[in-house]
C-alpha beads as a LAMMPS data file, in Angstrom:
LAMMPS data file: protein, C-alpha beads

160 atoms
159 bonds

1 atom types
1 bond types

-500.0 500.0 xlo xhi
-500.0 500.0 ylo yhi
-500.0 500.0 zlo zhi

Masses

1 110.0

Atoms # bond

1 1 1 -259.229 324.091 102.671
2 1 1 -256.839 326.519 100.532
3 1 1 -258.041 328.755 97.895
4 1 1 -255.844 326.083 95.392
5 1 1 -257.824 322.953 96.836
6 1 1 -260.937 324.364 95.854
7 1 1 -260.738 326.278 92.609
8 1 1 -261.806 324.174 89.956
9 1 1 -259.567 322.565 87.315
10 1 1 -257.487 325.095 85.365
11 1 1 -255.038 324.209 82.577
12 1 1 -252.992 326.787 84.660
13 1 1 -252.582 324.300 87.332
14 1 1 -250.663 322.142 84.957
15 1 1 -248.023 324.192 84.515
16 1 1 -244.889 322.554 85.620
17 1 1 -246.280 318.969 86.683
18 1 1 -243.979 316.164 85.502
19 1 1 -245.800 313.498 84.170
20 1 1 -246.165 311.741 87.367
21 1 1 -247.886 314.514 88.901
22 1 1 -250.052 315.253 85.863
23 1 1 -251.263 311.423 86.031
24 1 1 -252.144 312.009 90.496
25 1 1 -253.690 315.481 89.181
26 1 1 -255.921 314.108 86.679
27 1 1 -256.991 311.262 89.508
28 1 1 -257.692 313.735 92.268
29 1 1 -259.763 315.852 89.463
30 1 1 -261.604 312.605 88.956
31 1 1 -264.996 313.693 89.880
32 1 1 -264.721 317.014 88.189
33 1 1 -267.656 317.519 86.164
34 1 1 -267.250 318.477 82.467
35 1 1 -263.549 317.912 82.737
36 1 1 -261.628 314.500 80.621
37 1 1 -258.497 313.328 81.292
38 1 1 -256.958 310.215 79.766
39 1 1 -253.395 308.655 78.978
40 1 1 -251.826 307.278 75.523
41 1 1 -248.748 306.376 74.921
42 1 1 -247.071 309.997 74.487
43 1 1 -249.313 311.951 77.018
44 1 1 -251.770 312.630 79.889
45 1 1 -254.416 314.450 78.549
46 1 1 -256.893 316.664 79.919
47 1 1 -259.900 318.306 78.074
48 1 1 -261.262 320.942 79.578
49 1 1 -264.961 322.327 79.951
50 1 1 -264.864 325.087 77.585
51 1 1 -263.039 323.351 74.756
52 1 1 -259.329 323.848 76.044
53 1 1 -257.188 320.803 75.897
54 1 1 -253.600 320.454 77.889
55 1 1 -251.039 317.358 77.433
56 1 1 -248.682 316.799 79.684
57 1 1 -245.717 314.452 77.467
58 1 1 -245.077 311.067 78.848
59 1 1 -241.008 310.840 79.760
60 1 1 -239.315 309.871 76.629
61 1 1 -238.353 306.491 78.023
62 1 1 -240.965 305.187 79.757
63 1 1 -245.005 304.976 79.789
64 1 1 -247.711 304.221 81.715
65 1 1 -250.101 301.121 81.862
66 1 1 -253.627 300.979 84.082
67 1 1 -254.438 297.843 85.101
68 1 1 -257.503 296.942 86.808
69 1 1 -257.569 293.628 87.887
70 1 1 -261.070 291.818 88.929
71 1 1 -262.606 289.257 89.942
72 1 1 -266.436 289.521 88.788
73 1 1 -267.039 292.530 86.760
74 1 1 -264.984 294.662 83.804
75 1 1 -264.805 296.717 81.240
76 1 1 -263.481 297.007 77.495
77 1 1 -260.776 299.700 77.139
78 1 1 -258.016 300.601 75.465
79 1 1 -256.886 303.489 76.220
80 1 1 -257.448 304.854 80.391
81 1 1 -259.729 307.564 81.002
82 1 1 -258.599 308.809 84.783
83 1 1 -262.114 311.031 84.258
84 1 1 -264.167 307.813 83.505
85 1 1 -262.575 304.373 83.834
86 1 1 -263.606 302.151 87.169
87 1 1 -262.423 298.985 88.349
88 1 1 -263.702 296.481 90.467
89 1 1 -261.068 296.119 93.358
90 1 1 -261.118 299.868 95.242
91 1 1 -258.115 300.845 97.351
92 1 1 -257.035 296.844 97.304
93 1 1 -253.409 295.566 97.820
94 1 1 -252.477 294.169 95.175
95 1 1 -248.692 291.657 95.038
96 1 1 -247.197 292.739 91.489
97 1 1 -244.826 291.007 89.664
98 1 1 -243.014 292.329 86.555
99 1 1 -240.535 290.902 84.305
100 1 1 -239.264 291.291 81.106
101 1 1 -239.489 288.777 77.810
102 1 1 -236.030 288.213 79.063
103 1 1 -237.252 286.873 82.565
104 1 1 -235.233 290.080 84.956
105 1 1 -237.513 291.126 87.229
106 1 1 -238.310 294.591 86.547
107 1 1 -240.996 295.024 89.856
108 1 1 -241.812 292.983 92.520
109 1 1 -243.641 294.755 95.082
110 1 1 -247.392 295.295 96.832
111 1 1 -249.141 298.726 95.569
112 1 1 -252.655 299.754 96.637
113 1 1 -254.827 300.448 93.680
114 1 1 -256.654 303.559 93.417
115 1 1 -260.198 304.647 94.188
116 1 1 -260.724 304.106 90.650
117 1 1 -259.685 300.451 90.837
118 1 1 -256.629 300.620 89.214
119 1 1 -252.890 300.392 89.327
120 1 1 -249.960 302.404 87.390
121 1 1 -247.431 301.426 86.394
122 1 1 -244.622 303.456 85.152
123 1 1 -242.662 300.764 82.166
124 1 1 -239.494 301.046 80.258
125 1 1 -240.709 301.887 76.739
126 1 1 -240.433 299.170 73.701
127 1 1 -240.943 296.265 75.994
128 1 1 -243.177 293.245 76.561
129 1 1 -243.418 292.176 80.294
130 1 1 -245.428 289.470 81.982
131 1 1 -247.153 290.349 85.242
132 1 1 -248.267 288.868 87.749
133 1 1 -250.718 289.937 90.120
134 1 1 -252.165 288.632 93.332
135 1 1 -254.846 289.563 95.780
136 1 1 -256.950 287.699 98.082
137 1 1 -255.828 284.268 97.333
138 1 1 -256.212 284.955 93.409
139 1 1 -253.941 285.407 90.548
140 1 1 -253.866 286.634 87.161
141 1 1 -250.924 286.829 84.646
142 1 1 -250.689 288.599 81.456
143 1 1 -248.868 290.102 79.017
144 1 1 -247.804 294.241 78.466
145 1 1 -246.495 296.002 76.154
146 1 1 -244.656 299.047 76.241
147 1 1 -244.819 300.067 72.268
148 1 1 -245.973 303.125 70.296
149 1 1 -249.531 302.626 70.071
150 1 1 -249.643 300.043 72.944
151 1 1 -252.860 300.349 74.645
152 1 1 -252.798 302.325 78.268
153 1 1 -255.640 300.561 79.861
154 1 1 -255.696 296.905 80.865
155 1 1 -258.829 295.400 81.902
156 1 1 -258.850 291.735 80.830
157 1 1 -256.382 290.405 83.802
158 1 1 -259.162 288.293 86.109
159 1 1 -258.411 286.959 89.279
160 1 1 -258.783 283.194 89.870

Bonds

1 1 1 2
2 1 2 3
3 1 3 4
4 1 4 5
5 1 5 6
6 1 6 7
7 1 7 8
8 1 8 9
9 1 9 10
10 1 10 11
11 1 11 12
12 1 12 13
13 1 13 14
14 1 14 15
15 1 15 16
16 1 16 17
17 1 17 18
18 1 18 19
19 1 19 20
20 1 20 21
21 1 21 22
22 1 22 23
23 1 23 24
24 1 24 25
25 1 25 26
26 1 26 27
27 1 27 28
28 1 28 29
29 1 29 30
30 1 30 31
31 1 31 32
32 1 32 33
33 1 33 34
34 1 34 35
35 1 35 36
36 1 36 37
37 1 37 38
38 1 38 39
39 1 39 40
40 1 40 41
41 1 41 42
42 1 42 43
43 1 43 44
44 1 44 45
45 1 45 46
46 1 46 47
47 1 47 48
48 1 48 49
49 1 49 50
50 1 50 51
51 1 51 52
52 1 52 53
53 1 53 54
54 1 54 55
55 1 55 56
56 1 56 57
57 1 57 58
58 1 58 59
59 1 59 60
60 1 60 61
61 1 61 62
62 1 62 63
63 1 63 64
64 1 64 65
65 1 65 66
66 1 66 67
67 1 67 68
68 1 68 69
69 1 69 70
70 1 70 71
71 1 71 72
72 1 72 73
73 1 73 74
74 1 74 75
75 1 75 76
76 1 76 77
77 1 77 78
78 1 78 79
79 1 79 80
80 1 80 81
81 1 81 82
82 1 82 83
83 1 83 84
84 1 84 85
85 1 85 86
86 1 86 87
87 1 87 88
88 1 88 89
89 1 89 90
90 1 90 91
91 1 91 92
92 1 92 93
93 1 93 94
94 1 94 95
95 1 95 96
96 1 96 97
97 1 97 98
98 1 98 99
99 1 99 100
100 1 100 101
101 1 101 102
102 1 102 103
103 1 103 104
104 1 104 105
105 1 105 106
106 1 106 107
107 1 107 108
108 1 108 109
109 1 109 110
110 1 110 111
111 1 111 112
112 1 112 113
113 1 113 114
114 1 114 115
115 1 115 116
116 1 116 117
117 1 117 118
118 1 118 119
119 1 119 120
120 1 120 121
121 1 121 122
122 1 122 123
123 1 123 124
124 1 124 125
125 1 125 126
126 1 126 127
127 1 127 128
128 1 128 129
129 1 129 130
130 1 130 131
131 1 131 132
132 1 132 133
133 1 133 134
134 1 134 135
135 1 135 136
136 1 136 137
137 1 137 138
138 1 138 139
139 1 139 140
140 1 140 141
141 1 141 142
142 1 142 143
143 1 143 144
144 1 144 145
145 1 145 146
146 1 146 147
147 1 147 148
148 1 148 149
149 1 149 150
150 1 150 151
151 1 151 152
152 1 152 153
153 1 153 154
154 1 154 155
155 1 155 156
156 1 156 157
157 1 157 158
158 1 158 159
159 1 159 160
């Protein structure tokens, strides 16, 4: 392991990340104890230990929803907490489907979620999209949207 694997979670470290890398930072500090890091509409956000919070702005065009799709078990959220929030269906492939209100396909494509049960997806802003998900024989479609305010975590999508 290098020195930069295992010194604990700086806002130093943040420097520089695009928003994409800010998002796979604040998942691989998951386990970090003391440390938050969540996602609205305009940031990733990490709150350190001793009181010092970082954002990390969102690209001015497009946003990120968590979705955790399940088959048993959930959780109310609104907004994603990479630090907290855990879905049911760990490192699962998962067939997504996106389209717009319009009906163009906008994704359609199998991604893996996450340890934390989840998958990200990186949305045009000022949109609503159906998707479409499908795992083991199941399937689940609802509705996303991409506004100002919009929520960032979506755990209401069950598998049937």
């Amino acid at each position: 392991m290098t020195a930069a694997q295992t010194a604990a979670p700086s806002p130093a470290q943040l420097g520089g990340l695009t928003p994409q890398q800010a998002l796979a930072k604040a998942n691989q500090w998951r386990s970090t104890g003391g440390l938050q890091s969540f996602v609205t509409t305009e940031a990733v956000v990490f709150k350190f230990p001793g009181g010092e919070q970082k954002s990390v702005a969102l690209p001015a065009k497009q946003m990120v929803v968590a979705i955790a799709p399940y088959v048993n078990q959930t959780h109310p959220c609104k907004t994603h907490f990479m630090s907290g929030c855990q879905g049911e269906l760990v490192n699962t492939p998962v067939s997504v489907l996106v389209k717009t209100h319009a009906g163009k396909t906008v994704m359609n494509k199998t991604v893996k979620t996450l340890p934390n049960g989840f998958l990200e997806l990186w949305l045009d802003r000022n949109q609503t999209y159906q998707v479409t998900l499908k795992t083991g024989g199941k399937t689940t479609t609802g509705t996303l949207n991409t506004q100002p305010g919009s929520d960032t975590c979506v755990t209401t999508m069950r598998l049937q």
